[in-house]
N, C-alpha and C positions, 0 to 999 in steps of 0.2 A: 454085633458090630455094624457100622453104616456098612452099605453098600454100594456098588457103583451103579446109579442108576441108568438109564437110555435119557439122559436129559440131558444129553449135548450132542453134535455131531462125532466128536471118537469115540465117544462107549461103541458107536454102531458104524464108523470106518475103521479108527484105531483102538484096540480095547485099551487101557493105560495098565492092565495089572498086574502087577508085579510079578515073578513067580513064588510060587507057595516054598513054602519050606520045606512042606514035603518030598516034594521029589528031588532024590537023592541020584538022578541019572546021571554018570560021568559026562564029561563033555569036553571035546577037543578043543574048543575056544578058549577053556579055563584054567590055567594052569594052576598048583598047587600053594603057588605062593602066589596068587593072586589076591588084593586085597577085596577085590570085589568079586566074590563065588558063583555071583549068578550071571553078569556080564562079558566077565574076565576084563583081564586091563593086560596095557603093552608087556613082553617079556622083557624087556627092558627100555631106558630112556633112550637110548638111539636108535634102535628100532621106532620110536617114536615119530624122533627130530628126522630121519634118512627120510619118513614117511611123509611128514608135513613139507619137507623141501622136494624130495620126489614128485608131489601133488601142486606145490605152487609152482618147482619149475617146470614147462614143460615147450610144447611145441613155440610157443609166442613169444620165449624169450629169445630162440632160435633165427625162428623166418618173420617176425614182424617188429620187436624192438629195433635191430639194427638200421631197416627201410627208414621206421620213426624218427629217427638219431638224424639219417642221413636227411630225409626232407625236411625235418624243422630247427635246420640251422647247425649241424654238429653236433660239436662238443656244446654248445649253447643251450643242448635241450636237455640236457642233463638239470638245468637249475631248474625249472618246472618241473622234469621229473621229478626229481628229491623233493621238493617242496610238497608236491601232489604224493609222496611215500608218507610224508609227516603228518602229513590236514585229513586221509582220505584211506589209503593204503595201512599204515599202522594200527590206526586208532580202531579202526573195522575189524582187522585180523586180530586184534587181542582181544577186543570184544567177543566175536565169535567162539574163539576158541576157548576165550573162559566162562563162556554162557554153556558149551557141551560140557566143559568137565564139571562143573557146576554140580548141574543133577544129573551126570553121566545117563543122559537121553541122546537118541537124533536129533537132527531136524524139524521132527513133527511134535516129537513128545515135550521137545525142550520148551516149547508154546503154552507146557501148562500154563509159566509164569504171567501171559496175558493170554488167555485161553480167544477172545477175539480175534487176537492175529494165529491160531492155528493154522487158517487158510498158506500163511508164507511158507512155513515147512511144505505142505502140500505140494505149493509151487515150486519148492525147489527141489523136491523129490521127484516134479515130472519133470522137469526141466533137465535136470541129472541123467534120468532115462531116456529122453531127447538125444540128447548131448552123444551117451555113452553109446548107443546104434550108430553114429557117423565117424564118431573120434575113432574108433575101431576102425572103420574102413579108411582112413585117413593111415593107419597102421599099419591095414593091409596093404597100401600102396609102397608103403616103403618095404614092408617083407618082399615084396614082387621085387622090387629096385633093388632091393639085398641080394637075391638069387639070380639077376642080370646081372648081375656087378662081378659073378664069377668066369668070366668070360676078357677074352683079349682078342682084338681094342675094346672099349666098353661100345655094346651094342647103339647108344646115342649118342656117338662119335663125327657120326657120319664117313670115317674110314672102316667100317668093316664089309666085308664083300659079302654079298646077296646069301649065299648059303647060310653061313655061321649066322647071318641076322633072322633068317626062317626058322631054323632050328632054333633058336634061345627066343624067338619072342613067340611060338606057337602058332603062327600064322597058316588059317584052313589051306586046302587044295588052291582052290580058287584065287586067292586073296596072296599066293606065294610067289610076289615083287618084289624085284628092289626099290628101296625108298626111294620118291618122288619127290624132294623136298620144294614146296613153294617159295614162289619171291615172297622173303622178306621174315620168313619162318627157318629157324635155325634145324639142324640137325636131332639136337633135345628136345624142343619143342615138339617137334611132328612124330618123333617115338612117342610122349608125352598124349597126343592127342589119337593118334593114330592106332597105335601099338597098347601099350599101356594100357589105356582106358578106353577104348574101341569108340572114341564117344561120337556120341550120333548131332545131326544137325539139331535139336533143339531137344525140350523134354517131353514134347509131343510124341516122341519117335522113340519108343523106349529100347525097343532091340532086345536083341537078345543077351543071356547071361555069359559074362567075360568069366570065362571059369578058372584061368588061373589067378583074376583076380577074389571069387569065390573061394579058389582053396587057400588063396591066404588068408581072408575074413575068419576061415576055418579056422587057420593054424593062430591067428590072432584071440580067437576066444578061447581056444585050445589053455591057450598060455595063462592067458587072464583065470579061468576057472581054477587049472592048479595052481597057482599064485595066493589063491583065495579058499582053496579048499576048506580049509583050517580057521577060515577070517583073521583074522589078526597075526595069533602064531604061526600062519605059514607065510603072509604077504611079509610080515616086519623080518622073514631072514630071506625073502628075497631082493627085499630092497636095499641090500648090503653088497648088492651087484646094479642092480640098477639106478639105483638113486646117483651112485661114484662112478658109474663108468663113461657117463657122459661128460667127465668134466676131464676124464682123461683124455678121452678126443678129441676133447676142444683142446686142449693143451698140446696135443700131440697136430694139429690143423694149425696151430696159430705157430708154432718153430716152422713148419713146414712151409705157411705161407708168408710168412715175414722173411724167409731164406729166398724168395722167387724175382721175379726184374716184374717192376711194376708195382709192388706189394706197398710201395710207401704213397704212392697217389690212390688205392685203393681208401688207406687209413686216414688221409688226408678229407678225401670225401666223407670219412665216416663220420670223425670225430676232431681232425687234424684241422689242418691252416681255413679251412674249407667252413670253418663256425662263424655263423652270421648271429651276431646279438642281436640283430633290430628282429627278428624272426618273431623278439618276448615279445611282441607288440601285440600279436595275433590271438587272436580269439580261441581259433582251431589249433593252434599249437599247448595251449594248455589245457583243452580239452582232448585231444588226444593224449597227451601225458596222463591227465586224470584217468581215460579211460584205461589206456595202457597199463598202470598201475592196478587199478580194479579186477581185471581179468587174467592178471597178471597170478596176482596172489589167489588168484579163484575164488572173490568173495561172493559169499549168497550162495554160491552153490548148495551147499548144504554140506563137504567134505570135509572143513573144517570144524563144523561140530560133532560130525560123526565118529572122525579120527581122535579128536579132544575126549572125547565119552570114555573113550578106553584109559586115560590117566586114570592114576592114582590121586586122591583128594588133593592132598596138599603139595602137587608137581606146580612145580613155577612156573605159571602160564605165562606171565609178564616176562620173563628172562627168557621163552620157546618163542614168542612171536618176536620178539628183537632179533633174536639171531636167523628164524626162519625169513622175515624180511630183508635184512641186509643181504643175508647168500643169493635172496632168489632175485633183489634188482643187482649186486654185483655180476651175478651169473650174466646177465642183460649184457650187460654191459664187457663184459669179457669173450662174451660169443661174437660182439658188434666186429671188435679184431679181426678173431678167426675168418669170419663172412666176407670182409672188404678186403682180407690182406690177400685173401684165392683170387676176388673177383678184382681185385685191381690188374694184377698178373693175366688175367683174361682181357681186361679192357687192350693189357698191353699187347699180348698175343693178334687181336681184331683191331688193334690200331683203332678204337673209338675209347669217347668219355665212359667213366663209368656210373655215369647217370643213364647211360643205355642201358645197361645191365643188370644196375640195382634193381631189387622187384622183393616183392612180399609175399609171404604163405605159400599156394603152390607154387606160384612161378617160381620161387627161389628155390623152395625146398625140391622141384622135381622137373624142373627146365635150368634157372639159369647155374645152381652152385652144380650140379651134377656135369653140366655142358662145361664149369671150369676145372673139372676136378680132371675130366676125361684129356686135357690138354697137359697132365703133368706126368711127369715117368711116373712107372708102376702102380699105372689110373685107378687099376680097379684094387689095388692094397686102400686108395684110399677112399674110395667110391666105398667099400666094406664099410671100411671104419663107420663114414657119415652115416650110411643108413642103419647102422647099428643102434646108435646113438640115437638117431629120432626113433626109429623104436622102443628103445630104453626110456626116452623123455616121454613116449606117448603112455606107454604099458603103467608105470607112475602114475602116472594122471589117472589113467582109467582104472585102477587100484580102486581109487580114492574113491571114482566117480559109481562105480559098483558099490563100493563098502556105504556108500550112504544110503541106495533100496534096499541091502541085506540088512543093513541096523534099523533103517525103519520096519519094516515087515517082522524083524523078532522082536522089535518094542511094540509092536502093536499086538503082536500074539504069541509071547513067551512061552506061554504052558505047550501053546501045540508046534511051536518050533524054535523052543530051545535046544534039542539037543539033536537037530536037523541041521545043521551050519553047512554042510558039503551039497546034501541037497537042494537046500536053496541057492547054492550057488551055482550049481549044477544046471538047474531050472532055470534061475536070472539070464545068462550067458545063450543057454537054447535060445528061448524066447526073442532075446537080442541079435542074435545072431540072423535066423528067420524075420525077422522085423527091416535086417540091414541087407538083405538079399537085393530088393531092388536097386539100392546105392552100390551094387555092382553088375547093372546092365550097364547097356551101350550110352543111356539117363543117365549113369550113378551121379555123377559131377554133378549135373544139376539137383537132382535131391542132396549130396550132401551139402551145395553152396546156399540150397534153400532153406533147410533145416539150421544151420552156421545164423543164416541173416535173422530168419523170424524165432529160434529158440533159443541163441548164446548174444541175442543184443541186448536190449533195450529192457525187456523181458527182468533181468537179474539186477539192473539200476533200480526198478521198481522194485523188487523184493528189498536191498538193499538199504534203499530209502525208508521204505517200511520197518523193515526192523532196526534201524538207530535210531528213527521216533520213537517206538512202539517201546524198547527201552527204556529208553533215556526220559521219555514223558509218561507214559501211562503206567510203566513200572515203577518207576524211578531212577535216576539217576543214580541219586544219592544209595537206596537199597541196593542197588545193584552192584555199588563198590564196597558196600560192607559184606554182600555177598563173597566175591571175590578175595577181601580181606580177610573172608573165612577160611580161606584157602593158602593164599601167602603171605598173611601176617599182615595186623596193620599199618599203612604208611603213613605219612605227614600229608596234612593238607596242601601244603607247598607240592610233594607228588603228584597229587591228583587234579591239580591244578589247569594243566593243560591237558589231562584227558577231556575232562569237565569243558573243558570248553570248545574241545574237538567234536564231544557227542551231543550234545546242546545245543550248538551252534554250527560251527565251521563245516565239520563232515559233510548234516544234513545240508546244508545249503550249496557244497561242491558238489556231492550227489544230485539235488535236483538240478542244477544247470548242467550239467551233466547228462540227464534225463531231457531237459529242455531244447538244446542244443541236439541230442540224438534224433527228438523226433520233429525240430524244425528242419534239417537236413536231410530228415528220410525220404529216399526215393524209392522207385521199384527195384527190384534186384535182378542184375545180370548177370551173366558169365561170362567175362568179357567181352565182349562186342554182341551176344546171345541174349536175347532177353525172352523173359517167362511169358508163358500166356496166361492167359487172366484167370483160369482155373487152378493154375500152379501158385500165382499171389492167392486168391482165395484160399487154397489150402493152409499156404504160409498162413495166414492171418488166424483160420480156425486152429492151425497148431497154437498158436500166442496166446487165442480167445481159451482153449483149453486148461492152459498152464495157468492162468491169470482170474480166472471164472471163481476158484477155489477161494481167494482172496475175500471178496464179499460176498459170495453163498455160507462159507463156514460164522462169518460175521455175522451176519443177518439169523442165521441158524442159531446161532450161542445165544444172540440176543431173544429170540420168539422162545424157543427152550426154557429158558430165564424165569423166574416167578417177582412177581410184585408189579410198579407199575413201569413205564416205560424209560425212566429216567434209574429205576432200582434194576432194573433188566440191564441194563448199558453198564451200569456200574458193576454187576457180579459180574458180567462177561467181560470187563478190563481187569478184573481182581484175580489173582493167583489162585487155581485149585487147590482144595484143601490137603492133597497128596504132592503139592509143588516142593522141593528144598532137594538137599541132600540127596541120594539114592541110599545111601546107608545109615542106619538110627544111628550108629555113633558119630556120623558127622554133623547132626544135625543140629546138637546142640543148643541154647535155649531159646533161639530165634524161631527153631522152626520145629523141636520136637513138640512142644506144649501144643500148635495150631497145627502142625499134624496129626495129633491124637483121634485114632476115631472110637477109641472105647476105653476102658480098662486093662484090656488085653495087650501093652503094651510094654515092650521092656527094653531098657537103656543099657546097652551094649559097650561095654568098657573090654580094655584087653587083658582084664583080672577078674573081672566077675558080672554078671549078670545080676539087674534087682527089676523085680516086681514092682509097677505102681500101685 
C-alpha cells in the first residue's frame, strides 16, 4: 500500500490517518446508529440545528447589534443588514458548513482539498483558542452578576446600605466602605469598575487575583467540560436547555419592557420614528453591517466545520444554513426590542435622552441594562433572568469554540485519541482555564479587551477572504458544487446561479473592503479613556503575528516538500490529496473512489454486500 510519507507539513503537525479498522474500542462519541463508526455523527438533527444556532447566536446579537441599529439610522439599518446576510453572511455559512460535512474533517484536515491553504485551519484553530480563554471570562462575569443578583436591592443600585454591599461584593478589612460614587459615574458603573472587577489604573499594574471572579472562571469551565465530556452526545442534549432558554427571556424582558412608561421612546430610538435613511449614504454604516453580519454567524472561526463534520452525508446543508441564518439575524433583531424597551423606561426614570444610555458590549451588558433592570419592582427576579441568559448565550458559543481544538487534535491523531474524548476535554478546559488566570486580576479587562481587539478582528476577515478564494479559484468552484450536489442532490443551473456569483465575485470583494476599511481605521486599543502601553500593543500584535504566521509557513512548506520544478511544486500544493473526498468508501463514489485508491486492497462498501477490487 502507499504510505503517508513526512512530505508535507501534517504528516509532522497533523497526522491525516484515518483509524484502522482494527481497533474495535467502544467509544462514547459513537453511537450505535451512527453512520459514521469512527467519528460518530449528531444523535439526532436537532441536536444539530439547537447547536449551529446556539454557536451563531450569541453574546453580539445581545450587547452589540441593537447599539448598531440604534447609531446607523434605525429601522434604516436593517436594509444593509439584510443585504450584507445575502452577499456575505449566507453564501460563507453554507459554504462552510458544507465543506466540513463534505469529508467530515475539522478545520485543519478539511484543507486536504487545497492542501497549500492548510495554514487557515491552523489559524483558526489558534484563533478559537485565543477566543475561548477570554469569552470564558466574559462568562464569568456574568456568573459573578448572577450570584449578586440574589440579594435586595440589587447591590448596584446604589440604595443598598453599606453592610449588605460588604457582605455580597467580598470586600477585604480594609477596603470595607460605602461606595463613593464619582461625578458623572453612575451607581453600576462604579460597582462595575470597582467591586466586580477590582480593576486597576492601567495594565501595567496588574494586581492582585479577584478570586470571586477566579471561582467563577472555575465554575465556567466546570460547566463547559461536562457539557462536553461526551463531545457531541453529551453537548447536543444540553443545548436543548441552552440554545431555547435565551429566547424565553427575551420574550419574557420584552412583555415586561413594553408594559413600563417610557418603553415606546426607547423603541423609537431603536428601530421607531427615529430611522434616518440618508445614514445608506455612509461608508461605515455598511461596513459595519458587513461586519456585524460576519461575526455574527462566527464565520472562519473554524466551528462551523467542525460542528458540520459530525452530519450525516446526505443532511441538507443548504436547507441548515437558511434556517440557521434567518433565526440568528432575527434573534438580532428581536433582542434590539427587549434592550431599548428597559432602557427607554430608564431614560424616563433619569429624565435624559436615551442616546445617554445606549452603549455596547460591556457597558450595556454590565453597567447600563443591569443599572435599568435595578430600577423595576422585583429587580433581582429580573437581574436572574438577564444573566442567565448571557450565560446560556456565551456557554453555546463556547461549546462550539472548544469542539473545534477537540476535533482537530482527534483528526490529527485518531489512533492515540480516539477513544480519549473526556480526556481531552478534561485537559483542553485545565489548560484554558490557567491560560485565563490573568484575565482575572485587577488587568483582567485589559487582557481580555486586548485579546477581543488583536485575535477576534481583522485576523478572521483574512482567514475568511482566504478561504472563498482558495475554493472557489484554486479548487474550483464549479467541483466544489458537484461536491456538494453529492450530497443533496443535483440542482438546476438557474440554483446555482447566485451562489456562483456570490463566491466568485461579490463575497470576495465585500470581504476585502471589509478587511480594507478595518485596517484603514485601525487605531491603538483602549479601554475607554485607558490606553495600552506599548508593550501591551506589542503583545497584541505578536498574538495576530502568531495566528497569521501559519498562513505562509505551511504554504511555503507544501511548496519546498513538493517534487518536480517550481511551477509543478505550486501546482501539487493547490491539488487535492490523494486521500481528499468522502470520509466513508461508500460515499465516495466514482468521482473520488477510482483517485483514492492507494492499491488493490480496497473494497466498495454498499449496504448489502461488500466486493473486492
Amino acid at each position: 500500500m502507499s504510505k503517508y510519507g513526512l512530505n508535507n507539513i501534517t504528516d509532522i503537525l497533523f497526522k491525516n490517518n484515518k483509524v484502522s479498522n482494527e481497533s474495535n474500542t467502544p467509544d462514547s462519541h459513537v453511537g450505535t446508529e451512527d453512520e459514521n463508526t469512527e467519528r460518530g455523527n449528531w444523535s439526532s438533527k436537532r441536536e444539530y440545528m439547537l447547536s449551529m444556532i446556539g454557536y451563531a447566536v450569541g453574546l453580539g446579537n445581545v450587547w452589540r447589534f441593537p447599539y448598531l441599529a440604534y447609531k446607523h439610522g434605525g429601522g434604516a439599518f436593517l436594509i444593509p443588514y439584510t443585504i450584507m446576510l445575502a452577499v456575505a453572511g449566507l453564501p460563507l455559512f453554507f459554504m462552510e458548513s458544507s465543506f466540513g460535512q463534505f469529508c467530515s474533517q475539522g478545520p485543519i484536515n478539511v484543507w486536504k482539498a487545497v492542501p497549500i491553504l492548510q495554514g487557515v485551519g491552523i489559524t483558526m484553530m489558534l484563533v478559537s483558542t485565543l477566543l475561548a480563554i477570554y469569552y470564558n471570562v466574559i462568562i464569568a462575569y456574568s456568573i459573578y452578576y448572577l450570584f449578586a443578583s440574589f440579594q435586595y436591592p440589587l447591590p448596584w443600585s446604589g440604595s443598598s446600605n453599606c453592610n449588605t454591599t460588604e457582605i455580597a461584593l467580598n470586600v477585604t478589612a480594609e477596603n470595607q466602605t460605602c461606595l463613593d460614587f464619582l461625578p458623572g459615574q453612575s451607581p453600576s458603573e462604579k460597582y462595575w469598575d470597582m467591586v466586580a472587577l477590582q480593576r486597576t489604573s492601567s495594565m501595567d499594574e496588574t494586581g492582585p487575583v479577584v478570586w470571586h471572579l477566579a471561582l467563577s472562571l472555575l465554575l465556567a469551565w466546570i460547566l463547559v467540560a461536562a457539557a462536553l465530556f461526551k463531545g457531541i452526545k453529551s453537548s447536543g442534549k444540553v443545548v436543548y436547555f441552552t440554545a431555547t432558554f435565551p429566547y424565553i427571556v427575551l420574550l419574557i424582558l420584552l412583555i415586561r419592557g413594553v408594559t413600563l412608561e417610557g418603553a415606546k421612546d426607547g423603541i423609537e430610538y431603536y428601530i421607531g420614528a427615529q430611522s434616518n435613511l440618508t445614514k445608506l449614504v455612509e461608508a461605515e454604516v455598511w461596513k459595519d453591517a458587513a461586519t456585524q453580519i460576519f461575526f455574527s454567524l462566527s464565520i472562519a472561526w473554524g466551528g462551523l466545520m467542525a460542528l458540520s463534520s459530525y452530519n450525516k452525508f446526505n443532511n441538507n446543508c443548504y436547507q441548515d444554513s437558511i434556517i440557521v441564518c434567518v433565526i440568528n439575524c432575527s434573534t438580532s433583531v428581536f433582542a434590539g426590542f427587549a434592550i431599548f424597551s428597559i432602557l427607554g423606561h430608564m431614560a424616563h426614570v433619569y429624565r435624559i435622552p436615551v442616546s445617554d444610555i445606549a452603549k455596547e458590549g460591556f457597558g450595556l451588558a454590565f453597567i447600563a441594562y443591569p443599572d435599568a433592570l435595578s430600577k423595576l419592582p422585583i429587580s433581582p427576579l429580573w437581574s436572574i433572568l438577564f444573566f442567565i441568559m448571557l450565560i446560556t448565550l456565551g456557554l453555546d458559543s463556547q461549546f462550539a469554540i472548544i469542539e473545534v481544538i477537540a476535533t482537530c487534535l482527534q483528526d490529527a491523531y485518531p489512533h492515540v485519541l480516539k477513544s480519549k474524548r473526556g480526556l481531552i476535554t478534561i485537559a483542553i478546559c485545565t489548560a484554558l482555564f490557567l491560560l485565563g488566570l490573568p484575565c482575572v486580576t485587577g488587568a483582567g479587562i485589559y487582557w481580555v479587551n486586548l485579546m477581543d481587539t488583536f485575535c477576534a478582528g481583522w485576523i478572521i476577515l483574512v482567514a475568511g477572504l482566504i478561504e472563498v478564494l482558495g475554493l472557489s479559484i484554486l479548487y474550483g468552484g464549479n467541483r466544489f458544487i458537484k461536491d456538494i450536489e453529492m450530497m443533496i442532490k443535483t440542482r438546476s443551473s438557474l440554483f446555482w446561479l447566485w451562489w456562483k456569483a456570490c463566491w466568485f465575485f461579490i463575497t470576495p470583494v465585500v470581504l476585502a473592503f471589509i478587511l480594507g476599511w478595518s485596517l484603514y481605521t485601525l487605531k491603538p486599543p483602549t479601554y475607554g479613556t485607558v490606553p495600552y502601553p506599548e508593550w501591551g500593543n506589542a503583545l497584541g500584535w505578536c498574538m495576530t503575528s502568531f495566528c497569521l504566521i501559519w498562513i505562509p509557513f505551511v504554504a511555503v512548506w507544501k511548496v519546498y516538500k513538493s517534487n518536480g520544478s517550481i511551477w509543478q511544486r505550486i501546482r501539487t500544493a493547490c491539488s487535492p490529496t490523494e486521500d481528499w473526498g468522502p470520509y466513508l468508501e461508500c460515499h465516495k463514489g466514482q468521482r473520488y473512489l477510482a483517485r483514492g485508491v492507494p492499491d488493490a486492497n480496497v473494497f466498495v462498501i454498499s449496504n448489502k454486500y461488500t466486493t473486492r477490487l
